[in-house]
Backbone of each chain as nested JSON, in Angstrom:
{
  "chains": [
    {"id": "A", "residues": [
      {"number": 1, "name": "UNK", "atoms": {"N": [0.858, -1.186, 0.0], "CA": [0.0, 0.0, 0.0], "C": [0.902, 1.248, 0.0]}},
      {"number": 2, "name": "UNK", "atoms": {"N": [0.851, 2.371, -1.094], "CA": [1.979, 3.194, -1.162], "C": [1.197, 4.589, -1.101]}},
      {"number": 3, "name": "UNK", "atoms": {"N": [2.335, 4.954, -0.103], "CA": [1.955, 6.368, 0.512], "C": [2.699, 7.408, -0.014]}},
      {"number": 4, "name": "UNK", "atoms": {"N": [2.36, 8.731, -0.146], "CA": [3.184, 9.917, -0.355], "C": [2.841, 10.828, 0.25]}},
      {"number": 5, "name": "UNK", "atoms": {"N": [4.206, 11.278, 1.436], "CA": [4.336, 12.357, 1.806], "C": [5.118, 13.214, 1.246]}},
      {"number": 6, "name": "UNK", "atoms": {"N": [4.292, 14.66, 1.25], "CA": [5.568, 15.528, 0.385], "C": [5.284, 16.678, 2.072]}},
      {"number": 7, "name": "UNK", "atoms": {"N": [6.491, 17.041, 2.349], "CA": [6.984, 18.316, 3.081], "C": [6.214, 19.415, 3.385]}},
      {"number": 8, "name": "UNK", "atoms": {"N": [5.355, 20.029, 2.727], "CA": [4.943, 20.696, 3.186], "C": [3.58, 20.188, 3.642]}},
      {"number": 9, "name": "UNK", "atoms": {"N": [2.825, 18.966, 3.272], "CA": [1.414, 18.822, 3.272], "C": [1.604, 17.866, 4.792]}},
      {"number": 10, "name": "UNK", "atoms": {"N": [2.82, 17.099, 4.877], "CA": [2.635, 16.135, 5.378], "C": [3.467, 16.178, 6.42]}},
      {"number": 11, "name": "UNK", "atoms": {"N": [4.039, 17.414, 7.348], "CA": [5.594, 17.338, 7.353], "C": [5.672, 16.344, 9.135]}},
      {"number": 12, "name": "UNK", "atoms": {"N": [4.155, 16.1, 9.729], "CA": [4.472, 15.627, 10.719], "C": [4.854, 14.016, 10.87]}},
      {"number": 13, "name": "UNK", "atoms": {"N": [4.461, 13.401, 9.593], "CA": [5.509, 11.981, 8.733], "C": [6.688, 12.558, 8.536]}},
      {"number": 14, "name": "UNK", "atoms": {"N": [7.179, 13.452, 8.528], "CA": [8.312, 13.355, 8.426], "C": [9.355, 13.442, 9.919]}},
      {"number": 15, "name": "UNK", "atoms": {"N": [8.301, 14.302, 11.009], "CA": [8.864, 14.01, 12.091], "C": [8.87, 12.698, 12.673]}},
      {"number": 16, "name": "UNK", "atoms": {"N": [7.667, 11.992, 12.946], "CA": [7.595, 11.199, 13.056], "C": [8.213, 9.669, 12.512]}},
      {"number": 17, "name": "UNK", "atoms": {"N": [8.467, 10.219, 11.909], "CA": [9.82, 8.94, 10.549], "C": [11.126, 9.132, 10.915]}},
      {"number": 18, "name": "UNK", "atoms": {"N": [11.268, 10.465, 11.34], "CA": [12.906, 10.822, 11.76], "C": [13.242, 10.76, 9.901]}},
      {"number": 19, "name": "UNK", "atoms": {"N": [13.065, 11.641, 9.505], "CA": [13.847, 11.69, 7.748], "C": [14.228, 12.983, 7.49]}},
      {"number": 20, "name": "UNK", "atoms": {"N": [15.631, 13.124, 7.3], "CA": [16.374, 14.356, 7.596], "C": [16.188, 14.599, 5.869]}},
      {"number": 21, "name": "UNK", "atoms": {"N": [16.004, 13.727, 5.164], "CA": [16.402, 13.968, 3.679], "C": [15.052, 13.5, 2.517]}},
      {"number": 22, "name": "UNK", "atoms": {"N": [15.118, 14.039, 1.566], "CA": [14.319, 13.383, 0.362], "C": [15.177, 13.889, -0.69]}},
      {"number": 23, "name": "UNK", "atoms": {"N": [14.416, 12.871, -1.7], "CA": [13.549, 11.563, -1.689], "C": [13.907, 10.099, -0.474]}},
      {"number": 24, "name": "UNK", "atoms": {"N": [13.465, 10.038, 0.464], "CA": [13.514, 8.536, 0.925], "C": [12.433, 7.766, 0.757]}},
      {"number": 25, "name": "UNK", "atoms": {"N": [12.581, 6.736, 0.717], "CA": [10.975, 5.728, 0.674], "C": [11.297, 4.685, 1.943]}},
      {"number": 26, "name": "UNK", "atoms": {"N": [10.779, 4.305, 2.525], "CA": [10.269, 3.502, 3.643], "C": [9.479, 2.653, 3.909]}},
      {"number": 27, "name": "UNK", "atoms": {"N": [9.73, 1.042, 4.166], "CA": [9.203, 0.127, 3.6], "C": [8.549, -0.28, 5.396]}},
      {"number": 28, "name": "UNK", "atoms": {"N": [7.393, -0.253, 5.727], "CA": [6.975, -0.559, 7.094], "C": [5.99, -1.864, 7.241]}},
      {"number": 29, "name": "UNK", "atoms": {"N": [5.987, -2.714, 7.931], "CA": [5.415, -4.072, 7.938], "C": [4.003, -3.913, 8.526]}},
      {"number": 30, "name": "UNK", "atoms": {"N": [2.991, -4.592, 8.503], "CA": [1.751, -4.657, 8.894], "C": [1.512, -4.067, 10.191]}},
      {"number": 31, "name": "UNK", "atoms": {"N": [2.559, -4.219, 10.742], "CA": [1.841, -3.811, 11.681], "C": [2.528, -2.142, 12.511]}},
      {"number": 32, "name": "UNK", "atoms": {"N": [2.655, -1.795, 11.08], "CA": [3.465, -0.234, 11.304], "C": [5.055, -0.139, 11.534]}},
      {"number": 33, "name": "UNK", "atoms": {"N": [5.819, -1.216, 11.6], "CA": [7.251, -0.973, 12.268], "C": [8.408, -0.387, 11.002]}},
      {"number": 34, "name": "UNK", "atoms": {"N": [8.927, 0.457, 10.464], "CA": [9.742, 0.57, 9.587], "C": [10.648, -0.654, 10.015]}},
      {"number": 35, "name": "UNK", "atoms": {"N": [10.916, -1.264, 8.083], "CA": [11.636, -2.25, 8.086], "C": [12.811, -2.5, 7.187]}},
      {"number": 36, "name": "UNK", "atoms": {"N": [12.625, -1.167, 6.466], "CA": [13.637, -1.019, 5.139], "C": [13.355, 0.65, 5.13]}},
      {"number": 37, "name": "UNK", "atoms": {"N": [14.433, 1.214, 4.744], "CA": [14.477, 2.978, 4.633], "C": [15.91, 3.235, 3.006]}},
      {"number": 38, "name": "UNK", "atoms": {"N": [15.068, 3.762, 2.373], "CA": [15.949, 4.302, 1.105], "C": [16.14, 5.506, 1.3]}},
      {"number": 39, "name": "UNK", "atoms": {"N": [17.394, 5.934, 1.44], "CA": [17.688, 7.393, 1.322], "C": [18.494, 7.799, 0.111]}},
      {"number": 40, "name": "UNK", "atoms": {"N": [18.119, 8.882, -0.41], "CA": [18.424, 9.72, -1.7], "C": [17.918, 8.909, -2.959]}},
      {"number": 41, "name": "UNK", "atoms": {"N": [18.27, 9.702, -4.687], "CA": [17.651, 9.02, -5.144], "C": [17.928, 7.765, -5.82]}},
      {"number": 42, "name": "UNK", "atoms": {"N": [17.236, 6.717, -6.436], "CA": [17.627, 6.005, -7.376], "C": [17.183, 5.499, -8.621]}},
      {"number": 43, "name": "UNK", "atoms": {"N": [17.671, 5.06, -9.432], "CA": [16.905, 4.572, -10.843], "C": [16.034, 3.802, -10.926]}},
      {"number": 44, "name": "UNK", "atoms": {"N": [14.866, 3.28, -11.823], "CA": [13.556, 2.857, -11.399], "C": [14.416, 1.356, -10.685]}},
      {"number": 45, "name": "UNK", "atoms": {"N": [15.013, 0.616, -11.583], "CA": [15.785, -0.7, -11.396], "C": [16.68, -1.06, -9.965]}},
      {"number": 46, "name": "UNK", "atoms": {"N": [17.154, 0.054, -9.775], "CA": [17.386, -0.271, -8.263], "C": [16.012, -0.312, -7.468]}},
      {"number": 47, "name": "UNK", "atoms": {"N": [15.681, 0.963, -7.413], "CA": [14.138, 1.635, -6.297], "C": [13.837, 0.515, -6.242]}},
      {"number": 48, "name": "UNK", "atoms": {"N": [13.289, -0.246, -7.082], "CA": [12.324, -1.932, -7.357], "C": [13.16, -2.84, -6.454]}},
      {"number": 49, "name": "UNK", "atoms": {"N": [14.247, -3.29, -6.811], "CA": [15.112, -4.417, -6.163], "C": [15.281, -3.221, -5.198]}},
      {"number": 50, "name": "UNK", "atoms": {"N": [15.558, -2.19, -4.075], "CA": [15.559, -2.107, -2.73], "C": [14.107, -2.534, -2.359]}},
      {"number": 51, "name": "UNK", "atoms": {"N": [12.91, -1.927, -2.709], "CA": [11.547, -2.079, -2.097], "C": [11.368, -3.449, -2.281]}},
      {"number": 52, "name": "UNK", "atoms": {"N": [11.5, -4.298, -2.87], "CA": [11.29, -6.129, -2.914], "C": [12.335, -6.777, -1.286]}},
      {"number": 53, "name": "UNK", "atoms": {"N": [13.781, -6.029, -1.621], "CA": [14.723, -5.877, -0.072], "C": [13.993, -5.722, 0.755]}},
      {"number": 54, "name": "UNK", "atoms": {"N": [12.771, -4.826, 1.121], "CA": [12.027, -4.058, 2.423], "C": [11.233, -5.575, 2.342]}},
      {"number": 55, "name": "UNK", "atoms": {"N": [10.382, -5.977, 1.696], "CA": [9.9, -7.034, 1.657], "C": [10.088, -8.094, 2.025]}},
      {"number": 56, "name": "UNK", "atoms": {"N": [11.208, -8.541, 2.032], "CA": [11.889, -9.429, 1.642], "C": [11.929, -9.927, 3.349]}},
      {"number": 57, "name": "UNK", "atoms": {"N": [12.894, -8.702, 3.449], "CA": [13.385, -8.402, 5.433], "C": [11.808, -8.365, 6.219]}},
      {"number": 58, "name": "UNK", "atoms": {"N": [10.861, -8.316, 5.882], "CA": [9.548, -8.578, 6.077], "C": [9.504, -9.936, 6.672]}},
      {"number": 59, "name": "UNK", "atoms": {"N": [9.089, -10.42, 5.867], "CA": [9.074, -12.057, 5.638], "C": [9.961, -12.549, 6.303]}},
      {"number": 60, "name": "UNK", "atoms": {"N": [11.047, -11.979, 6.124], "CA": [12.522, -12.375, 6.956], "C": [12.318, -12.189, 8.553]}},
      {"number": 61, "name": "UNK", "atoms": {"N": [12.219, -10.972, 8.882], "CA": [11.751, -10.837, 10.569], "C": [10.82, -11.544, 11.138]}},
      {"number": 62, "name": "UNK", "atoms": {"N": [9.659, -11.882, 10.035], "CA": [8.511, -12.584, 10.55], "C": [9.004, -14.479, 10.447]}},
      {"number": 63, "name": "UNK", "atoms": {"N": [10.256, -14.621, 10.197], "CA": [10.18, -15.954, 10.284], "C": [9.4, -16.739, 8.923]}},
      {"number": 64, "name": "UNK", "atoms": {"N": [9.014, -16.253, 8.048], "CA": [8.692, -16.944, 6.993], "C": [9.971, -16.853, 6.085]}},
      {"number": 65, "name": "UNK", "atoms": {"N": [11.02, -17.811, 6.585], "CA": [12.079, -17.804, 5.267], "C": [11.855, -18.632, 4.166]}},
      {"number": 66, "name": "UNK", "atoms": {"N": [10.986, -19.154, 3.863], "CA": [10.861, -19.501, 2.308], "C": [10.48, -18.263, 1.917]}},
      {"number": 67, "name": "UNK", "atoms": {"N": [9.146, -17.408, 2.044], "CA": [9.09, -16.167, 1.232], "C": [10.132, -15.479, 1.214]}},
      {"number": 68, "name": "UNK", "atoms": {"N": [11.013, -15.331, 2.027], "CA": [11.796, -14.096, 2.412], "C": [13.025, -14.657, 1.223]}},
      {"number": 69, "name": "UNK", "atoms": {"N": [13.166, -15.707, 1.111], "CA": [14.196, -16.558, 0.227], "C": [13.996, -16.505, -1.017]}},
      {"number": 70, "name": "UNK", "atoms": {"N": [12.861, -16.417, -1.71], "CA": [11.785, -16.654, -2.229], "C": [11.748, -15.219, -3.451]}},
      {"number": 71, "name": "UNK", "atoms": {"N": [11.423, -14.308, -2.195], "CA": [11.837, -12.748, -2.492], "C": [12.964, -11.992, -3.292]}},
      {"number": 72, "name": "UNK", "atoms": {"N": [13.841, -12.613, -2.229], "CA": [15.463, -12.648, -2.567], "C": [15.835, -13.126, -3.82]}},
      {"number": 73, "name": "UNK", "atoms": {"N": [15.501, -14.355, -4.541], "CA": [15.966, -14.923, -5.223], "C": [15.517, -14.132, -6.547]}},
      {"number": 74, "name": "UNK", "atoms": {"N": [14.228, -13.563, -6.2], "CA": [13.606, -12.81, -7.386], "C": [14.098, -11.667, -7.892]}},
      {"number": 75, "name": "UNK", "atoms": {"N": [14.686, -10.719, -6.716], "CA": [15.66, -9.966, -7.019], "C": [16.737, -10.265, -7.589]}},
      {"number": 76, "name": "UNK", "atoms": {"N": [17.364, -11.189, -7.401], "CA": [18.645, -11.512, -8.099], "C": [18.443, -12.036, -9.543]}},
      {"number": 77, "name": "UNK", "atoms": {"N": [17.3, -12.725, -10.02], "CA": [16.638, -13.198, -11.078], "C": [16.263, -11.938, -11.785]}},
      {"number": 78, "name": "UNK", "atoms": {"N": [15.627, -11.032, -11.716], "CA": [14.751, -9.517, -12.34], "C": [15.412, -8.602, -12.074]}},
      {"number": 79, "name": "UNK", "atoms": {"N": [16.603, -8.202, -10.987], "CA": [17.732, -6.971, -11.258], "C": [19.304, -7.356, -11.115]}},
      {"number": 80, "name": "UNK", "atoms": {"N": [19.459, -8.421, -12.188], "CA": [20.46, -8.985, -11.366], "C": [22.07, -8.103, -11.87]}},
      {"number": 81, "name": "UNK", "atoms": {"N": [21.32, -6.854, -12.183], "CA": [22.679, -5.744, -12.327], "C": [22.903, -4.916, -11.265]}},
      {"number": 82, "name": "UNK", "atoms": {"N": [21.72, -4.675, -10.437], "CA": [21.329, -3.995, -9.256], "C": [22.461, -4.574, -8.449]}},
      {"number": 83, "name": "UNK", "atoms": {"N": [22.705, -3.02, -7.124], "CA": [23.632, -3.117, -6.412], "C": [22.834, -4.081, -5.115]}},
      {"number": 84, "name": "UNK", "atoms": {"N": [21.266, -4.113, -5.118], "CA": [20.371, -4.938, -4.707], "C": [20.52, -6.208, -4.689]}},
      {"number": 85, "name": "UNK", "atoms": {"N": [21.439, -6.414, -5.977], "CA": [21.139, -8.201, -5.969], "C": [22.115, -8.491, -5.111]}},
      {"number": 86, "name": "UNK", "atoms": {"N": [23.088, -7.88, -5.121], "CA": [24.739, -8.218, -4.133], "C": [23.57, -8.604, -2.841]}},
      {"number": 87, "name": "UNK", "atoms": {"N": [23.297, -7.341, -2.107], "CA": [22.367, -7.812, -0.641], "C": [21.879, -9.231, -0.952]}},
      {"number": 88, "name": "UNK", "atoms": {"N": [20.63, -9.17, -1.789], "CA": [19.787, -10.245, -2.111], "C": [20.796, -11.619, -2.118]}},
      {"number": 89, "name": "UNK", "atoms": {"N": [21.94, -11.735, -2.659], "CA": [22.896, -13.314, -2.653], "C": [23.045, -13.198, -0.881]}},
      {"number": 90, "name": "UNK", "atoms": {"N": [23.144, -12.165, -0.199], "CA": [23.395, -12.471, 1.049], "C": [22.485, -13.389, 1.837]}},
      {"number": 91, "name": "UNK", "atoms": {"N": [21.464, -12.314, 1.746], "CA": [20.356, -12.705, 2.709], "C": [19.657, -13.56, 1.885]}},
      {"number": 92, "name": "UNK", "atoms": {"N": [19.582, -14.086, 0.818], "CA": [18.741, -15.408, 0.436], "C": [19.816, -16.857, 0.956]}},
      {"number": 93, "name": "UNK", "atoms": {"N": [21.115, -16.448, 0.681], "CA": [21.814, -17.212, 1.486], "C": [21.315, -17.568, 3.299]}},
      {"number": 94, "name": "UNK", "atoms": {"N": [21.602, -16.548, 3.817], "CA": [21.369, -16.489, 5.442], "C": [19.714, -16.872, 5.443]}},
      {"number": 95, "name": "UNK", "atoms": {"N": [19.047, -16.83, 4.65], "CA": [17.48, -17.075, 4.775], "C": [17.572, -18.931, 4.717]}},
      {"number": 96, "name": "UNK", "atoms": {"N": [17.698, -19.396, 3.763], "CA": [18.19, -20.761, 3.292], "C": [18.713, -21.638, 4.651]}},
      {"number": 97, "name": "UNK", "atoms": {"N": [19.86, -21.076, 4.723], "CA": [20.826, -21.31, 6.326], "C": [19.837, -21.317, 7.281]}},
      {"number": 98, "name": "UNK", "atoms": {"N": [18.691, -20.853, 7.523], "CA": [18.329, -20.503, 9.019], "C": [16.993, -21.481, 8.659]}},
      {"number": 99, "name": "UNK", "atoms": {"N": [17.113, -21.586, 7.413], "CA": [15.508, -22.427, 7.226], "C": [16.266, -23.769, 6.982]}},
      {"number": 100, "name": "UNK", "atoms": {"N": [17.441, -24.395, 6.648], "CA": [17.527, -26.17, 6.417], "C": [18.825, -26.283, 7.544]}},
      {"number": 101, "name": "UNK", "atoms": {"N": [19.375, -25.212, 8.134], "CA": [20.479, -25.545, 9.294], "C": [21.428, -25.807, 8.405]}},
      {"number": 102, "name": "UNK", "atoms": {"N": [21.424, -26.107, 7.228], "CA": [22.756, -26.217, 6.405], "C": [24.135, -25.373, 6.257]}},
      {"number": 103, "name": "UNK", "atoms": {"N": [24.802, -25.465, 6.499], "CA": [26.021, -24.263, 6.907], "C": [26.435, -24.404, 5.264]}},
      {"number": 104, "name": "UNK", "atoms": {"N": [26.596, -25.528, 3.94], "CA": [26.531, -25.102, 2.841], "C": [26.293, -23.987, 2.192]}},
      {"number": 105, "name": "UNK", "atoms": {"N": [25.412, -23.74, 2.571], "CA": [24.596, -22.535, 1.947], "C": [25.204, -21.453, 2.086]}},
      {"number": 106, "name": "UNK", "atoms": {"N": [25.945, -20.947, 3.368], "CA": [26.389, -20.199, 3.753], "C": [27.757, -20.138, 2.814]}},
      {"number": 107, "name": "UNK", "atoms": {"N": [28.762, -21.448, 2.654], "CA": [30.035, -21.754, 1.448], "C": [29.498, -21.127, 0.494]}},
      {"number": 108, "name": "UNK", "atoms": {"N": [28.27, -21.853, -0.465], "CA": [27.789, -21.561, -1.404], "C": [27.601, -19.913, -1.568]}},
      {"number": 109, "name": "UNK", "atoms": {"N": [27.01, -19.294, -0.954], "CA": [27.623, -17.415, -0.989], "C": [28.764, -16.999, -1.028]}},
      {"number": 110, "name": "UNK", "atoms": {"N": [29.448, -17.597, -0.292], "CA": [30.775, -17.109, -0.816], "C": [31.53, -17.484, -2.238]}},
      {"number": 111, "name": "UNK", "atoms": {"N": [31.175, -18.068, -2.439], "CA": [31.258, -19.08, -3.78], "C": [30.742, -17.813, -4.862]}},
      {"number": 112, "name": "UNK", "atoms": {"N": [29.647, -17.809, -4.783], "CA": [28.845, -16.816, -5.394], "C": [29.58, -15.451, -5.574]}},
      {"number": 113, "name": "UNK", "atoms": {"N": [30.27, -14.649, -4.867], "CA": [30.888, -13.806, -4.52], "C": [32.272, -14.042, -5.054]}},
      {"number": 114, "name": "UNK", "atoms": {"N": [32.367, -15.194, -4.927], "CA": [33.872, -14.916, -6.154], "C": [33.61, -15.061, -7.439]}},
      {"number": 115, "name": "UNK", "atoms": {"N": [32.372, -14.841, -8.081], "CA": [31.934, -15.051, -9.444], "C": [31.375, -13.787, -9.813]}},
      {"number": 116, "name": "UNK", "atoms": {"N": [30.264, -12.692, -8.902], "CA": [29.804, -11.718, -9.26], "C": [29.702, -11.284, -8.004]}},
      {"number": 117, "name": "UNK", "atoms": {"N": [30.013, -8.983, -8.286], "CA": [29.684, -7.899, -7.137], "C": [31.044, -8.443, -5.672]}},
      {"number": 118, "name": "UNK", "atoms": {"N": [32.343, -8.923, -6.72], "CA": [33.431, -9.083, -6.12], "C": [34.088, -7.748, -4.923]}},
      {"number": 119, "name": "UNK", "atoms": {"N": [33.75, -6.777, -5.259], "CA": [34.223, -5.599, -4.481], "C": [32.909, -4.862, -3.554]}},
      {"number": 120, "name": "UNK", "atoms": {"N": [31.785, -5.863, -3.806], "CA": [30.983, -5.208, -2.361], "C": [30.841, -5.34, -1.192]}},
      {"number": 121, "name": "UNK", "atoms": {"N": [30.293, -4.722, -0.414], "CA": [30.509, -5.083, 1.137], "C": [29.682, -6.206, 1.246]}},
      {"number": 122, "name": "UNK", "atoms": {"N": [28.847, -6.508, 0.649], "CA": [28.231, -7.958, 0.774], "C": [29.439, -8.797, 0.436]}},
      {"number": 123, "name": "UNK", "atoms": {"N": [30.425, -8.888, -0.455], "CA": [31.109, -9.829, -0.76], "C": [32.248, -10.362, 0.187]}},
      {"number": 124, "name": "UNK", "atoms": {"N": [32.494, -8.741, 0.883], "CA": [33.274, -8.94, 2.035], "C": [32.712, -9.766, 3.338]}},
      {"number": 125, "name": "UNK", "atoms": {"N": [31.42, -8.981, 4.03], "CA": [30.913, -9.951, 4.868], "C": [30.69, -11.225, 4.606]}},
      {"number": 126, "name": "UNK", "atoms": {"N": [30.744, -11.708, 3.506], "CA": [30.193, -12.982, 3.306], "C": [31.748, -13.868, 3.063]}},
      {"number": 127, "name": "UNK", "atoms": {"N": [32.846, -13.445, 2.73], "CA": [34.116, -13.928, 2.506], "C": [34.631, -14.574, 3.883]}},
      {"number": 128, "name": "UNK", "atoms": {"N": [33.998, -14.535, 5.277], "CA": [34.404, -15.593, 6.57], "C": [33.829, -16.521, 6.203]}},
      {"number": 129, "name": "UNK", "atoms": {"N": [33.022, -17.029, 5.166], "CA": [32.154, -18.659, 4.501], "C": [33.083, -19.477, 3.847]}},
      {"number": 130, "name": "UNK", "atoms": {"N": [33.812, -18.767, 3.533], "CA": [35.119, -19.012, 2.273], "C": [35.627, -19.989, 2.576]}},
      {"number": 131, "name": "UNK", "atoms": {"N": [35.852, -21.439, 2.386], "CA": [36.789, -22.386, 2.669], "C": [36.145, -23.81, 3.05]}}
    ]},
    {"id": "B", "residues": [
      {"number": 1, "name": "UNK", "atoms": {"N": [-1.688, -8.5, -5.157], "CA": [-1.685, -7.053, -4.321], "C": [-2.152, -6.629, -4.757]}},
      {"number": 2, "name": "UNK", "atoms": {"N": [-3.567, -5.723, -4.707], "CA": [-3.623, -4.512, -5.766], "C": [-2.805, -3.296, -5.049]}},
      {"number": 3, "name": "UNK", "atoms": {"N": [-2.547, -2.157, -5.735], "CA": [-1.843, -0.858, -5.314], "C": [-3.061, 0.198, -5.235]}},
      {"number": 4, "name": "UNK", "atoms": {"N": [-3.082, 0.753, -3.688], "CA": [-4.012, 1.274, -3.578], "C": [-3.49, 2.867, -2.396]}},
      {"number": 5, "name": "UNK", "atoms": {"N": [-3.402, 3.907, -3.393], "CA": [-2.738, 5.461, -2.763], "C": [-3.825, 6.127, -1.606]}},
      {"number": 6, "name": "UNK", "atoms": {"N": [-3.032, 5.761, -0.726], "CA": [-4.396, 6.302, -0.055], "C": [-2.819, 7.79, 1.451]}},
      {"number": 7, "name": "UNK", "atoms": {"N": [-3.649, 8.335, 1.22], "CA": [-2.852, 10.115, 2.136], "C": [-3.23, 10.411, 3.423]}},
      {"number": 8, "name": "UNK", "atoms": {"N": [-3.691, 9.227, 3.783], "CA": [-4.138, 8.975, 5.068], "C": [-3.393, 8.335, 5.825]}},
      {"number": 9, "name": "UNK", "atoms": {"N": [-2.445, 8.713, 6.93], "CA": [-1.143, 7.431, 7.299], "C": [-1.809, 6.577, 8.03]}},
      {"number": 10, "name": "UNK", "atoms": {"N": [-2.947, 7.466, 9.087], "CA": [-3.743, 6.058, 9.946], "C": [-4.319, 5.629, 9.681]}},
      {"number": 11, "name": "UNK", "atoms": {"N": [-4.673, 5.784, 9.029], "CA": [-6.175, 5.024, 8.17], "C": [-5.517, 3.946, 7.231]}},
      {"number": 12, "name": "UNK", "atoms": {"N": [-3.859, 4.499, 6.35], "CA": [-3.325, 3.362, 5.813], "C": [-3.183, 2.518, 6.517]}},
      {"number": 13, "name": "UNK", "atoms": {"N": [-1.982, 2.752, 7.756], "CA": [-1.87, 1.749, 8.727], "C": [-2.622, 0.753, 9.331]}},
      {"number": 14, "name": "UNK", "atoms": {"N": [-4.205, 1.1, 9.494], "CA": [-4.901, 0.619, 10.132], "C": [-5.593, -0.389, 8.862]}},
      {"number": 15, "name": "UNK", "atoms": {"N": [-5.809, -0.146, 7.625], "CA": [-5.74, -1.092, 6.357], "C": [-4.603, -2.059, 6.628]}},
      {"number": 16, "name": "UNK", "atoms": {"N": [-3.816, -1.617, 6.506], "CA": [-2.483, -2.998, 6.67], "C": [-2.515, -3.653, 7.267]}},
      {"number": 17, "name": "UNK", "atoms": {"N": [-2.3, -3.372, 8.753], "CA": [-2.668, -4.06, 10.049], "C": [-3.792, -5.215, 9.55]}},
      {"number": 18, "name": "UNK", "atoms": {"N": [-4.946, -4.736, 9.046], "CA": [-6.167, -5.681, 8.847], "C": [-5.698, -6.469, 7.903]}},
      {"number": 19, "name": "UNK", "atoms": {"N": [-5.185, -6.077, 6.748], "CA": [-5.166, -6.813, 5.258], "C": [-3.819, -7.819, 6.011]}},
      {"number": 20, "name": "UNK", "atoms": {"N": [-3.428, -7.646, 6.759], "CA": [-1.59, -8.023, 6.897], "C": [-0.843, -7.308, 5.729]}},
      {"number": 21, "name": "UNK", "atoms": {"N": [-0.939, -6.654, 5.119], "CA": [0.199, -5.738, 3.978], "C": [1.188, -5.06, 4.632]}},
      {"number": 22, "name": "UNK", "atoms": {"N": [2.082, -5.067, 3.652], "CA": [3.039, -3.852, 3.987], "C": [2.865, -2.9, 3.495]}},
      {"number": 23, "name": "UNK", "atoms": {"N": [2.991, -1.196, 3.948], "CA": [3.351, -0.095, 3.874], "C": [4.431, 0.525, 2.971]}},
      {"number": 24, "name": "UNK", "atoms": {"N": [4.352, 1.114, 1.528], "CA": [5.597, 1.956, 0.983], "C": [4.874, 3.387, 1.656]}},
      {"number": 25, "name": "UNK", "atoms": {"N": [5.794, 4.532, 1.987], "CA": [5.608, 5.232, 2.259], "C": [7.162, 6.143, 1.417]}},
      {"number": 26, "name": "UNK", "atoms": {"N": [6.984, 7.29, 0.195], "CA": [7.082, 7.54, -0.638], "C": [7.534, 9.561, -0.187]}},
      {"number": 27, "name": "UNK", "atoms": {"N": [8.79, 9.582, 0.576], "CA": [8.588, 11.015, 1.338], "C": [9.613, 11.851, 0.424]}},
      {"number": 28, "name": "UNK", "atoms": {"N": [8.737, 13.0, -0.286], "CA": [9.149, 13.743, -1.138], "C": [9.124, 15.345, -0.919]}},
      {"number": 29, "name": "UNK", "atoms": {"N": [10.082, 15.958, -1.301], "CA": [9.825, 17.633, -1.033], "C": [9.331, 18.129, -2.187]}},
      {"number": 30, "name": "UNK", "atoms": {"N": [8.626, 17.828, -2.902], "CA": [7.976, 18.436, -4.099], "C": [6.735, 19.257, -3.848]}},
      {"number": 31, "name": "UNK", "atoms": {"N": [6.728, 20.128, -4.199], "CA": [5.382, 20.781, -3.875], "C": [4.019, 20.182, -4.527]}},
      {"number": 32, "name": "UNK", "atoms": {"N": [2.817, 20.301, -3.424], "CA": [1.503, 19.814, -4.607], "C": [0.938, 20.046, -5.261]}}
    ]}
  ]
}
């Protein structure tokens, strides 16, 4: 369900959000909690693969890691140029891991990471899997 | 999903809450 606040109409969302800056978008779960926050702007192709991210971490907090995996994987499948998909190999990894106990999965990202988005900080956190 | 704009934050919220949905919330300095 997508909301727009603009600054002058709306500005007590913006106190209430704590958002020093725009454009941000803010991805909040059913039951109101911000769960994903974009700050400044981006191209339609990222915006998409972060807001599927907000989603994603949704599903993810709530303990449904097949969706949250699910999510993930779709991002990496539909932006897989996005600086999004780097996250997305993480956490569909760590989603996987927490849903079969398999510590594979966890190799298998790093694996992943020496093939594509070699210089991101996803690639780094995920490089203690390595071996 | 359908996509449904609604400029109401409690009234969104209180949709979500019911539907179980999530919230984009879309904060822009553009004038209206």
């Amino acid at each position: 369900m997508p909301l727009e606040a603009k600054i002058k109409e709306h500005g007590a969302w913006f106190k209430r959000f704590d958002v020093p800056w725009t454009p941000t978008a803010m991805v909040l779960d059913s039951e109101g909690k911000e769960r994903y926050r974009i700050e400044g702007y981006l191209p339609r192709e990222e915006f998409f693969a972060q807001v599927k991210l907000g989603l994603a971490r949704i599903a993810f907090l709530g303990k449904r890691l097949e969706e949250a995996e699910a999510i993930y994987n779709d991002i990496v499948q539909h932006h897989p140029n996005s600086a999004g998909a780097a996250e997305a190999i993480y956490w569909r990894g760590v989603a996987r891991y927490k849903r079969t106990k398999d510590h594979t999965a966890l190799n298998a990202v790093a694996k992943e990471f020496a093939q594509h988005f070699q210089s991101s900080i996803w690639a780094e956190k995920a490089s203690i899997w390595a071996g | 999903m359908g996509v449904e704009w609604n400029n109401d934050l409690d009234s969104a919220l209180l949709k979500a809450k019911q539907g179980g949905r999530a919230v984009l919330i879309d904060f822009s300095a553009s004038p209206a």
